[in-house]
C-alpha positions as CSV (number, residue, x, y, z in Angstrom):
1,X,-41.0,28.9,-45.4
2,X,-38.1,28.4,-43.7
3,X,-37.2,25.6,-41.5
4,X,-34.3,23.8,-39.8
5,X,-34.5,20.0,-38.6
6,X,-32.4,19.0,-36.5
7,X,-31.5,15.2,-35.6
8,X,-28.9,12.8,-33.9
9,X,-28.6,13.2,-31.0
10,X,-28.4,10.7,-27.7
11,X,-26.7,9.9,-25.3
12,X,-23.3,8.7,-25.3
13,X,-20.4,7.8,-22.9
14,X,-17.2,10.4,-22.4
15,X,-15.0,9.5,-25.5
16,X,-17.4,8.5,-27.5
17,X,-18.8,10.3,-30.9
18,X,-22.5,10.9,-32.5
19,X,-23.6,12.4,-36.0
20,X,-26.1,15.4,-36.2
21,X,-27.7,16.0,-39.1
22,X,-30.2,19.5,-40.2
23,X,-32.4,19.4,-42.7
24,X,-33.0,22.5,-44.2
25,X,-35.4,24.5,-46.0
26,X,-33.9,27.6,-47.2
27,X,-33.7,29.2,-50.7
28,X,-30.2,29.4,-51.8
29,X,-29.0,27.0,-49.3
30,X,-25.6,26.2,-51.2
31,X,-24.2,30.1,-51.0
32,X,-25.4,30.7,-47.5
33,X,-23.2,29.6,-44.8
34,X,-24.6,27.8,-42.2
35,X,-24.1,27.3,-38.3
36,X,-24.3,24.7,-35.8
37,X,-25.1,26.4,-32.5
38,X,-25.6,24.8,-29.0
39,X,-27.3,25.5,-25.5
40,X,-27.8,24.8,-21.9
41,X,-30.1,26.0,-19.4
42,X,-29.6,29.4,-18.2
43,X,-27.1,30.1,-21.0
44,X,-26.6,31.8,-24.1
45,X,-26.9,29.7,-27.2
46,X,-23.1,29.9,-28.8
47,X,-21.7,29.3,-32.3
48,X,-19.7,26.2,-32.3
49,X,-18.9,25.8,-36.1
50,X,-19.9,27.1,-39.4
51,X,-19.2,26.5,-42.8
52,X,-19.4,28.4,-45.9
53,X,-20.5,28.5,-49.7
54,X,-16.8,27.7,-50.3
55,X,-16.4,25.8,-48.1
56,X,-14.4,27.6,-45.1
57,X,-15.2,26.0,-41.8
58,X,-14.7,27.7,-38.8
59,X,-15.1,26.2,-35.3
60,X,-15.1,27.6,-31.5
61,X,-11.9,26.7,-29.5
62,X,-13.5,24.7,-27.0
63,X,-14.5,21.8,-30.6
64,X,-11.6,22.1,-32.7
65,X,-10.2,19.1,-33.7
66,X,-13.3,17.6,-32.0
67,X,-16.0,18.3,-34.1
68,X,-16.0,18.1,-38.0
69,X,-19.3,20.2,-40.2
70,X,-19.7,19.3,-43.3
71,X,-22.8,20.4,-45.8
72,X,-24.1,18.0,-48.7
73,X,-26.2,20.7,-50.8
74,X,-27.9,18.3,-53.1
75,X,-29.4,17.4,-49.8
76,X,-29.8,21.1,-48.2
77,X,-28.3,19.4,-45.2
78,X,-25.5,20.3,-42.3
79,X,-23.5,17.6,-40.8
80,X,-22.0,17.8,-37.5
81,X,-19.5,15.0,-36.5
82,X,-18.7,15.2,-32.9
83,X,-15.6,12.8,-31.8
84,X,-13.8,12.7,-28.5
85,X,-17.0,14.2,-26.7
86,X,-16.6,15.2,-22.9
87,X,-19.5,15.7,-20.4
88,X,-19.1,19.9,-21.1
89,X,-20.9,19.3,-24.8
90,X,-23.6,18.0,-23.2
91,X,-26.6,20.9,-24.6
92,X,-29.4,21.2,-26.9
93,X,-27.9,21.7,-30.6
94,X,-29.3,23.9,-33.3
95,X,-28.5,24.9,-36.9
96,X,-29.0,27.8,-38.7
97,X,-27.9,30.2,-41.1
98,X,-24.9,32.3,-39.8
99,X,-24.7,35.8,-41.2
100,X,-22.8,37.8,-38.7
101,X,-24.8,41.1,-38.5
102,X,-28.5,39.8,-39.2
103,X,-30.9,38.5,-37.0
104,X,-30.9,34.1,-37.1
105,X,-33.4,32.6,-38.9
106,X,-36.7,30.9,-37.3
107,X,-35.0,28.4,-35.0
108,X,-35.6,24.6,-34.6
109,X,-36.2,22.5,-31.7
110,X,-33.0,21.4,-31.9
111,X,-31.2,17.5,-30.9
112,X,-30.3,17.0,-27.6
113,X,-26.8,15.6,-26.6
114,X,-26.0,14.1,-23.4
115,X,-22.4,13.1,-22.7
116,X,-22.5,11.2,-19.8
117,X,-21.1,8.3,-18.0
């Protein structure tokens, strides 16, 4: 069964950084590449990094040089480092796999971030 944890999140003052973390269950998780996605109400959910088998990372303009992923596949888990954060990444944050083409996996409840002075 597949499943995505996601954790970290808070709240945290403009400038300031957090550490999410997503635990996942997933055969094969160290050749698929995986996604950190985010959210806010009355939006679409959008990619904001992934990173592959490789690993290639690839991030949305509005993170880069920002935001860091990472992946530790001993411990099926995705990293997201998120430095310099401004009130606009406030959302609900999700992982999953990210396989342009195909449906996402099951999604998870997600961590919310707040960014807020």
């Amino acid at each position: 069964q597949v499943q995505f944890v996601e954790s970290g999140g808070g709240l945290v003052q403009p400038g300031g950084s957090l550490r999410l973390s997503c635990a996942v269950s997933l055969n094969n998780f160290n050749i698929n590449t995986m996604g950190w996605f985010r959210q806010t109400p009355g939006k679409q959910r959008e990619l904001v990094a992934t990173i592959s088998h490789v690993p290639t990372t690839i991030y949305a303009d509005s993170v880069r040089g920002r935001f860091t992923i990472s992946r530790d596949n001993a411990k099926n888990t995705v990293y997201l480092q998120m430095n310099s954060l401004k009130p606009e990444d406030t959302a609900v944050y999700y992982c999953n796999r990210y396989q342009p083409g195909w449906a996402p996996l099951s999604w998870g409840q997600g961590t919310q971030v707040t960014v807020s002075s």
